[in-house]
C-alpha positions as a Python dict, from the first residue, in 0.01 Angstrom:
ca = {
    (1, 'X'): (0, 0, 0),
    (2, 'X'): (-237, 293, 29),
    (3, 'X'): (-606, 245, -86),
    (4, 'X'): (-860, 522, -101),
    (5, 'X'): (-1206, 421, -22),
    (6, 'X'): (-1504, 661, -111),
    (7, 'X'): (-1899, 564, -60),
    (8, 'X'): (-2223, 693, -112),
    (9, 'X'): (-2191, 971, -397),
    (10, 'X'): (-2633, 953, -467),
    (11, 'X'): (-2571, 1062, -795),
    (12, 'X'): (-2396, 1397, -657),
    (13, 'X'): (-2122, 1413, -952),
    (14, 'X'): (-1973, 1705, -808),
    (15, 'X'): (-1897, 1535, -506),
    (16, 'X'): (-1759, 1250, -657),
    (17, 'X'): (-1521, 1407, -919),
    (18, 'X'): (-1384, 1625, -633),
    (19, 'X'): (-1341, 1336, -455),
    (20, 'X'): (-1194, 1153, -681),
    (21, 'X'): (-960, 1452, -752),
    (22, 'X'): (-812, 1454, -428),
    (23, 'X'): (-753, 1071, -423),
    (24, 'X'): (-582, 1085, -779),
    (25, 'X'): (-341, 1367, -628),
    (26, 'X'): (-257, 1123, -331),
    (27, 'X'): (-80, 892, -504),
    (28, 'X'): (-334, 602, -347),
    (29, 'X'): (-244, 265, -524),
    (30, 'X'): (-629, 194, -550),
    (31, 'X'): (-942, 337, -520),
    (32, 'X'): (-1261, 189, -456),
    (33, 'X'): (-1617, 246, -392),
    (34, 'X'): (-1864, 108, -109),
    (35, 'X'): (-2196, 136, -285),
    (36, 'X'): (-2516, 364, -327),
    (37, 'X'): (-2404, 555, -626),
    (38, 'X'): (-2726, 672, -823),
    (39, 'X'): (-3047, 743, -585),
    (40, 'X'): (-3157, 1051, -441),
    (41, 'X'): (-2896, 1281, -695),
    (42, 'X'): (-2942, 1485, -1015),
    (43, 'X'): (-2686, 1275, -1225),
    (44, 'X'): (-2703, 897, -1175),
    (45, 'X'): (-2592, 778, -1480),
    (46, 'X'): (-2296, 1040, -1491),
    (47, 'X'): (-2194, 916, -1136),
    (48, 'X'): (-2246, 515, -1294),
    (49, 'X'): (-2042, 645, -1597),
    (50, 'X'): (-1774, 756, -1426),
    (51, 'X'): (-1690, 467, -1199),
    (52, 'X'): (-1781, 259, -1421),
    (53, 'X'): (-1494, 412, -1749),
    (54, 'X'): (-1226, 462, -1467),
    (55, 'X'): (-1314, 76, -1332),
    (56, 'X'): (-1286, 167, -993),
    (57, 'X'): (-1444, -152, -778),
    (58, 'X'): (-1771, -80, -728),
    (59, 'X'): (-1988, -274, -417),
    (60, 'X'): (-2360, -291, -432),
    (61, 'X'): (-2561, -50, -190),
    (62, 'X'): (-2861, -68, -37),
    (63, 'X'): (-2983, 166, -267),
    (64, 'X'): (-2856, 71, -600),
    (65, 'X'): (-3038, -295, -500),
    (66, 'X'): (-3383, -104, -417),
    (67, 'X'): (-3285, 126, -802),
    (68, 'X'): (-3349, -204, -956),
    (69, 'X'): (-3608, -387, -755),
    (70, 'X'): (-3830, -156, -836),
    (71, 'X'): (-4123, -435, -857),
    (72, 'X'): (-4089, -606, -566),
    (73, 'X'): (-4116, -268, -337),
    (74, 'X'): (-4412, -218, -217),
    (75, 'X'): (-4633, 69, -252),
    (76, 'X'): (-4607, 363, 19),
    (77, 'X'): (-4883, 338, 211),
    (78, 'X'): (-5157, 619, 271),
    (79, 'X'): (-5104, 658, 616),
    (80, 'X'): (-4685, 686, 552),
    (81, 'X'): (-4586, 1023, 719),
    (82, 'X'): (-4484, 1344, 461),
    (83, 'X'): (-4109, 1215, 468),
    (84, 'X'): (-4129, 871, 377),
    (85, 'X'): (-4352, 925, 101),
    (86, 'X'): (-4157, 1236, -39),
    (87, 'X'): (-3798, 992, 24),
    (88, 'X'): (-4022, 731, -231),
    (89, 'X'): (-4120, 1014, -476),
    (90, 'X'): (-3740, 1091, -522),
    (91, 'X'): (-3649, 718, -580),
    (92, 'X'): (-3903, 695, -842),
    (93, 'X'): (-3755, 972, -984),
    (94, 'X'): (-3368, 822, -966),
    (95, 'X'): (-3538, 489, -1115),
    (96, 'X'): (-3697, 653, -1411),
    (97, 'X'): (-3359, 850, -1484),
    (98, 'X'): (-3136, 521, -1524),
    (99, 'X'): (-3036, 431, -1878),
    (100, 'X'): (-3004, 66, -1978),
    (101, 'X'): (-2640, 61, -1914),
    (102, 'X'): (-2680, 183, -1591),
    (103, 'X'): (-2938, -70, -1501),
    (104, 'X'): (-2694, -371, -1637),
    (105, 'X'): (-2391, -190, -1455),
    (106, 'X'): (-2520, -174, -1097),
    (107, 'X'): (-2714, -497, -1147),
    (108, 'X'): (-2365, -655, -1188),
    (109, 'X'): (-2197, -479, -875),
    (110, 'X'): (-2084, -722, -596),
    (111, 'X'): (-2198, -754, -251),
    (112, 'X'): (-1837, -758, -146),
    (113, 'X'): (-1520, -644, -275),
    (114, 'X'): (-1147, -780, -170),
    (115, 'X'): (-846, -544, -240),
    (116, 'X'): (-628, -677, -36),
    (117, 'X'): (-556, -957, 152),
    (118, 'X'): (-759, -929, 529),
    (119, 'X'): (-930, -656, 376),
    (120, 'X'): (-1290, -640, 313),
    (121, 'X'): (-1538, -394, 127),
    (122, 'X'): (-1888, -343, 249),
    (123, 'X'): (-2152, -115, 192),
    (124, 'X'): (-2362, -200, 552),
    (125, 'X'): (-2204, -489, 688),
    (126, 'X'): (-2071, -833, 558),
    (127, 'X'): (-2354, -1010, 386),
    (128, 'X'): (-2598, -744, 484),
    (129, 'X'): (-2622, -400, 244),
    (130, 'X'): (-2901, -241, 491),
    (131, 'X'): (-2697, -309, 895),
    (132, 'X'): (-2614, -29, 1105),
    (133, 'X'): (-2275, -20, 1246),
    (134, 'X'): (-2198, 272, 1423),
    (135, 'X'): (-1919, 425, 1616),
    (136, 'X'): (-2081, 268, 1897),
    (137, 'X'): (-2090, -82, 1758),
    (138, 'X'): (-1944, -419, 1795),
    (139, 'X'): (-1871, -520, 1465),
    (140, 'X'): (-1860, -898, 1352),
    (141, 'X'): (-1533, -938, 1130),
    (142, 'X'): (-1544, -1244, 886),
    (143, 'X'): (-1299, -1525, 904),
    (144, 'X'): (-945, -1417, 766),
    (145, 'X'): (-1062, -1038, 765),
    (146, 'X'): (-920, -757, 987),
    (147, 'X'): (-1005, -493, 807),
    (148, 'X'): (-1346, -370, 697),
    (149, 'X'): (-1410, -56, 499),
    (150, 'X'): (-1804, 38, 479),
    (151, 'X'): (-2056, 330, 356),
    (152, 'X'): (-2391, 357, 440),
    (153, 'X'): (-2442, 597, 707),
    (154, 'X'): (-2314, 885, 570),
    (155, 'X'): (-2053, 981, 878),
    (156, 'X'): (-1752, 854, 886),
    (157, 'X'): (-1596, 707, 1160),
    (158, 'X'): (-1261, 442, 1232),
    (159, 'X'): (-1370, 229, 1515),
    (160, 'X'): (-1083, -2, 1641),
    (161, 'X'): (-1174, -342, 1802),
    (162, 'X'): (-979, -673, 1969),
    (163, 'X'): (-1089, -843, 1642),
    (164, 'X'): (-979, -588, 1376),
    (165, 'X'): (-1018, -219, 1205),
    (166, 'X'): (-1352, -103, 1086),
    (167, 'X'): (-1366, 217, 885),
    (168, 'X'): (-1668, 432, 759),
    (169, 'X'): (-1588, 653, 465),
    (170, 'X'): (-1869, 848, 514),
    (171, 'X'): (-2024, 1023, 167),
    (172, 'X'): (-1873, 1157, -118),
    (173, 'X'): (-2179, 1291, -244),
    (174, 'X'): (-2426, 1383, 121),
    (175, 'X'): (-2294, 1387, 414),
    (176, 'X'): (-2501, 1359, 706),
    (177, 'X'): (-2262, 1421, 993),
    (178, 'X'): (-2296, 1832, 982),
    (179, 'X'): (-2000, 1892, 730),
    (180, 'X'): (-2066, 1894, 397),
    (181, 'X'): (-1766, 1831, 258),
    (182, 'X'): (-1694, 1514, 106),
    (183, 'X'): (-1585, 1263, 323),
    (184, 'X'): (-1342, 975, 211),
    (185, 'X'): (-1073, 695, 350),
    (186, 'X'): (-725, 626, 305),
    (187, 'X'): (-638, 290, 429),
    (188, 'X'): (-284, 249, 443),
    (189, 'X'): (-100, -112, 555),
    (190, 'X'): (180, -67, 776),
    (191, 'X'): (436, -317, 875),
    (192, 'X'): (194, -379, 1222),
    (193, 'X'): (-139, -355, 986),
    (194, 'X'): (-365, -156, 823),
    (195, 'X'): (-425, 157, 975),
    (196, 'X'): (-705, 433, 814),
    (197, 'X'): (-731, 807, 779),
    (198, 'X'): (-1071, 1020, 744),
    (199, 'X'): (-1027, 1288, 506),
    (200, 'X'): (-1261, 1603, 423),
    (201, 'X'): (-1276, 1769, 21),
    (202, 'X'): (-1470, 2071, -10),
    (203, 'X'): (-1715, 2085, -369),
    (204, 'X'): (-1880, 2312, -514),
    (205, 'X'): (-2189, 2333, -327),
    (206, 'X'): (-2383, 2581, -570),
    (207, 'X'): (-2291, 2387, -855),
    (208, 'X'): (-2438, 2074, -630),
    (209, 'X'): (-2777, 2281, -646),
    (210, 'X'): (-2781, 2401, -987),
    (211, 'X'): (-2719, 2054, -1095),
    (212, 'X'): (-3047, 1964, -886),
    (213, 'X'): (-3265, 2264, -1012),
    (214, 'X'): (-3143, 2200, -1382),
    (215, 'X'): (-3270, 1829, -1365),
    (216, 'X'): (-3588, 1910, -1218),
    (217, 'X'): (-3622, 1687, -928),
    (218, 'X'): (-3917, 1639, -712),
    (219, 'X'): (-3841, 1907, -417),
    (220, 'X'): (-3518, 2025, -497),
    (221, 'X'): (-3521, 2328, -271),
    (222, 'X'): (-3567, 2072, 40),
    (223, 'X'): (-3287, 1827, -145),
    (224, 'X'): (-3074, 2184, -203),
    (225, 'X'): (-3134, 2252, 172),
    (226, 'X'): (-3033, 1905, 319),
    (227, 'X'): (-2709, 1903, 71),
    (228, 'X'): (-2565, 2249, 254),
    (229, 'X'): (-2710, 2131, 552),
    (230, 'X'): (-2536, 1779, 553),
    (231, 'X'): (-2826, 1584, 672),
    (232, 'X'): (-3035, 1314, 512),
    (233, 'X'): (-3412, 1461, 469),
}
């Protein structure tokens, strides 16, 4: 069994439909997605749209939780330094694109997401959308689970433990790692276990910042800038 695992596509469609490109010309047996599909992109309903007619399993992210909480986030403070308050201008902006449909659909998402037996989908961490686990890390595996497959940070990684396999599939839609090609997993289950594969799929980075430009979002020349870059802000 081969499962493709994508994450992260911030309402970047171009990112997304490449990726999802590659992973229907892979002949993967599933594909699923690790969370944060709509904030900080130009098209969040398009990205929403598309996972959601091709009913791809979807996991809530950080993210698509703070989309809809809008009322219980507090205001940014005066004192908040320039990039915290222009990261919250953004968000506003993601919140006030999202259609009713997109509202119900990532209200609906799951914290977790089982496609195979021992295998586990995450956007953070088990039971926790927001944790860091890094490269570095020592992650906690849940009982009957030796294989986790998370988003989140944006840089994909395949750490390998005592207690089991932990993948990162990085972003589909901004990388942070340096490379901004589209980053993805292939988890495929050999007779010893699952073993996982980071792969790279170049998009159309212009059409990435015309998409930005043409929807008019709050400092799109800095979001242009950090998309060819490949870092957050």
């Amino acid at each position: 069994m081969r499962i493709g695992v994508l994450s992260d596509p911030h309402g970047c469609l171009v990112g997304l439909k490449a990726a999802l490109s590659w992973l229907d010309q892979s002949g993967v047996d599933l594909v699923v997605c690790a969370g944060d599909v709509a904030a900080f992109g130009p098209q969040p309903n398009e990205c929403v749209a598309l996972l959601s007619e091709r009913g791809i399993p979807t996991v809530q992210g950080n993210s698509d939780r703070d989309l809809l909480w809008s009322a219980h986030i507090p205001p940014v403070p005066p004192a908040a330094d320039a990039r915290t308050a222009q990261i919250a201008v953004i968000e506003d902006w993601c919140r006030e694109q999202l259609t009713p449909a997109s509202r119900e659909w990532l209200a609906a998402l799951p914290p977790d997401w089982i496609p195979a037996p021992g295998v586990l989908v995450v956007h953070g961490a088990p039971g926790d959308p927001t944790a860091i686990v890094t490269a570095d890390s020592m992650p906690i595996f849940p009982s009957g689970v030796t294989t986790v497959a998370a988003g989140h940070l944006h840089t994909p990684f395949i750490l390998r433990t005592k207690r089991g396999l932990w993948v990162n599939a990085g972003s589909v839609g901004r990388p942070c790692d340096g490379d901004p090609r589209a980053a993805i997993a292939i988890l495929e289950r050999q007779p010893t276990g699952w073993d996982a594969f980071i792969h790279r799929i170049p998009f159309d980075l212009e059409a990435a910042a015309q998409a930005i430009r043409e929807a008019k979002m709050p400092y799109a020349e800095r979001l242009i800038e950090t998309q060819v870059q490949a870092r957050w802000w």
